[in-house]
C-alpha positions in Angstrom: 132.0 96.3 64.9 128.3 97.5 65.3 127.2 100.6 63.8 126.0 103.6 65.0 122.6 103.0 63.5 122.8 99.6 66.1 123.7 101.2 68.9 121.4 104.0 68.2 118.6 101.5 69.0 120.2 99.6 71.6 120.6 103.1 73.6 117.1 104.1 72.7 115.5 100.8 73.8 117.6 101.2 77.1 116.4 104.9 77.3 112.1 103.5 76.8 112.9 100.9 79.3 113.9 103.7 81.7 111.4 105.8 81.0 108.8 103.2 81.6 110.9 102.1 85.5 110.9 106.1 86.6 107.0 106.2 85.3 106.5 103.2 87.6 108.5 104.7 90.7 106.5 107.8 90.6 103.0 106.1 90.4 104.0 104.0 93.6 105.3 107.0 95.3 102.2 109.2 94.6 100.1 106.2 95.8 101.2 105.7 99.1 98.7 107.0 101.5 99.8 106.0 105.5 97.2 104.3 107.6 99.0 105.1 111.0 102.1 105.6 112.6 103.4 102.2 112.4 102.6 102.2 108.6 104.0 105.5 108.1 107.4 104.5 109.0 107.5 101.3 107.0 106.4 103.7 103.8 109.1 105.8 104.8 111.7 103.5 104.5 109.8 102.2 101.4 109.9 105.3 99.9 113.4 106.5 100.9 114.2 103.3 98.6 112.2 104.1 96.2 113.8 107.7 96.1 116.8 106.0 95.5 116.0 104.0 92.7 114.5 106.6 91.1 117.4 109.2 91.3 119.7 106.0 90.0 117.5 106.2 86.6 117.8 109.8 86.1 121.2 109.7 86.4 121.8 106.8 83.7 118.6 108.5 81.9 121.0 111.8 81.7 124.1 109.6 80.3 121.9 107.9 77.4 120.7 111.2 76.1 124.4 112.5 76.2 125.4 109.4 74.7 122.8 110.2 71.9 124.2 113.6 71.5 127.6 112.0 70.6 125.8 109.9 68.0 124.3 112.7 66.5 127.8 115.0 66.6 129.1 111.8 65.1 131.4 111.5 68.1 130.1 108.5 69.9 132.7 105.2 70.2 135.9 107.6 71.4 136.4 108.3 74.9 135.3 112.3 75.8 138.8 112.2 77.7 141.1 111.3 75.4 140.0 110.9 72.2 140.4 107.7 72.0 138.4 104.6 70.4 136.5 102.8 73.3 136.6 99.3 72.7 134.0 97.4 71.6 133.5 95.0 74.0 133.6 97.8 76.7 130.5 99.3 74.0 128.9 95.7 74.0 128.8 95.9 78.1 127.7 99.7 78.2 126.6 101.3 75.1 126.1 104.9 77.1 129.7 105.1 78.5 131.6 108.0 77.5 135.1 106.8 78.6 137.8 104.4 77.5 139.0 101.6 80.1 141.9 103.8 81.3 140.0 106.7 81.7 136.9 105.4 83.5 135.7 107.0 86.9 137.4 104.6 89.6 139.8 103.1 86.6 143.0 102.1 88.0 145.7 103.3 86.2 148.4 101.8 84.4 151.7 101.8 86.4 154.8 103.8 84.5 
């Protein structure tokens, strides 16, 4: 089992590495000056994608500091549902996650 001072940097390494991406995104969107029409259009689609990515960040930017949070309440590792331990392998493969398996957005659920 990692501890919390590991994951702490693994989260926090993850969090700098976002940090840097959105940075990036937001220099190439302020730098886009259109020529004409033509190029105008391919910028907008350019930058619709760009948008996107961006928006993707923030949202996993928002988990990681919630994630942090849990570390400092001493609550990360147990599933904000139910309590629960979230297994470490499931930690290994996303350090942020606040759910266990069964209680994951789009987790099918056991039948009863």
């Amino acid at each position: 089992m990692k501890s919390d001072k590991l994951r702490r940097a693994e989260i926090e390494e993850r969090k700098m590495h976002l940090l840097e991406r959105i940075e990036e995104i937001d220099a190439e969107l302020d730098s886009h000056v259109e020529q004409d029409w033509e190029d105008a259009a391919s910028k907008q689609e350019d930058d619709e994608v760009l948008d996107e990515l961006d928006m993707a960040a923030r949202q996993e930017l928002r988990v990681i500091e919630a994630a942090l949070n849990r570390l400092d309440a001493g609550e990360y590792g147990f599933c904000v549902t139910c309590g629960e331990r979230i297994d470490e392998a499931r930690l290994d493969l996303l350090p942020a996650t606040p759910f266990c398996r069964l209680h994951a957005p789009g987790a099918r659920k056991p039948a009863q």
